[in-house]
C-alpha positions as semicolon CSV with decimal commas, in nm:
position;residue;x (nm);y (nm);z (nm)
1;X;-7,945;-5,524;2,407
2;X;-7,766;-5,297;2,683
3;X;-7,415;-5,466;2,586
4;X;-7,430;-5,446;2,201
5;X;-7,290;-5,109;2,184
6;X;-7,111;-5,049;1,849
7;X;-6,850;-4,735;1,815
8;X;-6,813;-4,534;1,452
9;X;-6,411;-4,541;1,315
10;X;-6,343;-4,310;1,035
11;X;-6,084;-4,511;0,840
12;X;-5,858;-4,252;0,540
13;X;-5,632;-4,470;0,327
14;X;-5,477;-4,430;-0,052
15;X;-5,641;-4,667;-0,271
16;X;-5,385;-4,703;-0,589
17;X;-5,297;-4,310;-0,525
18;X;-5,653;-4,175;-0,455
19;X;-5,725;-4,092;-0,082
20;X;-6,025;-4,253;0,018
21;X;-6,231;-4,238;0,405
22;X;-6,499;-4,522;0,461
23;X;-6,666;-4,543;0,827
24;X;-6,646;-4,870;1,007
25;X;-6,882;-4,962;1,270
26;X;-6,760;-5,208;1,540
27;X;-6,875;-5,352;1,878
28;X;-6,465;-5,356;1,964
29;X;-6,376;-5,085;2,207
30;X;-6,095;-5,011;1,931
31;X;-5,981;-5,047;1,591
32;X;-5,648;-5,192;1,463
33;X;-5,463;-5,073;1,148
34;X;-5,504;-5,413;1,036
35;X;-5,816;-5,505;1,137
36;X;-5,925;-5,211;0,978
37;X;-5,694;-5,324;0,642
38;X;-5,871;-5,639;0,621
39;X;-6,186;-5,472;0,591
40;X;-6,056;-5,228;0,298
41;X;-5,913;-5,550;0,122
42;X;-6,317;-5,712;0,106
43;X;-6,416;-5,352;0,012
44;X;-6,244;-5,326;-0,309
45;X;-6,120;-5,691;-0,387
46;X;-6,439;-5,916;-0,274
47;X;-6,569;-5,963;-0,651
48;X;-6,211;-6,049;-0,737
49;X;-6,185;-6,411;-0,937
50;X;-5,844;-6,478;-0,849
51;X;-5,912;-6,657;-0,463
52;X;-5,533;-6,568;-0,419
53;X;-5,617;-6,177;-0,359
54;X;-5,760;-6,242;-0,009
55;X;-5,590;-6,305;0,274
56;X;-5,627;-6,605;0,516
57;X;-5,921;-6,592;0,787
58;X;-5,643;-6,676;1,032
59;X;-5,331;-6,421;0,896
60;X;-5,170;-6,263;1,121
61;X;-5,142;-5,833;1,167
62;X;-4,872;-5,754;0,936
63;X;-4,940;-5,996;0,671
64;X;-5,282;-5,787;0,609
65;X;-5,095;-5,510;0,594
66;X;-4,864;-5,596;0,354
67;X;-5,148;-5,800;0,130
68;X;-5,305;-5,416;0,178
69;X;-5,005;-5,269;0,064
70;X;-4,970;-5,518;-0,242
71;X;-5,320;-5,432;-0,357
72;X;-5,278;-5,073;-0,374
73;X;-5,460;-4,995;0,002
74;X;-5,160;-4,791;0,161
75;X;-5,136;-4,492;0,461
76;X;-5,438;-4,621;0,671
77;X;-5,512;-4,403;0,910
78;X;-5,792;-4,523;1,211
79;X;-5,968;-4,238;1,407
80;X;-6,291;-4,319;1,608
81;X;-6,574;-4,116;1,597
82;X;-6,681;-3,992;1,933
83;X;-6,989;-3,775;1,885
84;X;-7,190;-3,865;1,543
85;X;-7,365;-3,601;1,396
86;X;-7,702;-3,671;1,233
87;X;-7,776;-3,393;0,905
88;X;-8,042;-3,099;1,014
89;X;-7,994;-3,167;1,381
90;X;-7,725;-2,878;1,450
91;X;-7,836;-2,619;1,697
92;X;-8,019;-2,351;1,551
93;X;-7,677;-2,103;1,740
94;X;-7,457;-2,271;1,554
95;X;-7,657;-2,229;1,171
96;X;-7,569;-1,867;1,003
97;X;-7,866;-1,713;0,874
């Protein structure tokens, strides 16, 4: 329970020329540009029919990358998330009135 510690990544990427940001959770102490490519390629390709569209389990860093780039999933940019902010919990010093 202790151990299971997952960190927040803030992922920005163009998706076919429209920036896009989705937030990643992960147990991994860090975040690769690939790793993180893989994931974009199940967010927006997943339904796809074609089986050819996704990338092997076992492909290597730059090949996801590249598949990325192929699709349309370009500029990804990883940034993890050190203090998460929950809505309505800022101090009341920091709200304007």
């Amino acid at each position: 329970m202790f151990g299971n510690t997952t960190r927040t990544f803030e992922v920005n990427y163009i998706y076919q020329n429209d920036p896009r940001a989705q937030i990643i959770e992960s147990q991994d102490e860090s975040l690769s540009n690939a790793t993180a490519a893989a994931h974009l390629i199940r967010l927006h390709h997943a339904d796809a029919e074609n089986g050819l569209v996704m990338p092997e389990a076992d492909a290597a860093g730059e090949e996801l990358l590249r598949q990325a780039e192929i699709l349309g999933i370009t500029d990804i940019r990883v940034t993890r998330l050190v203090h998460e902010h929950t809505p309505g919990t800022t101090p009341g010093h920091h709200q304007q009135p």
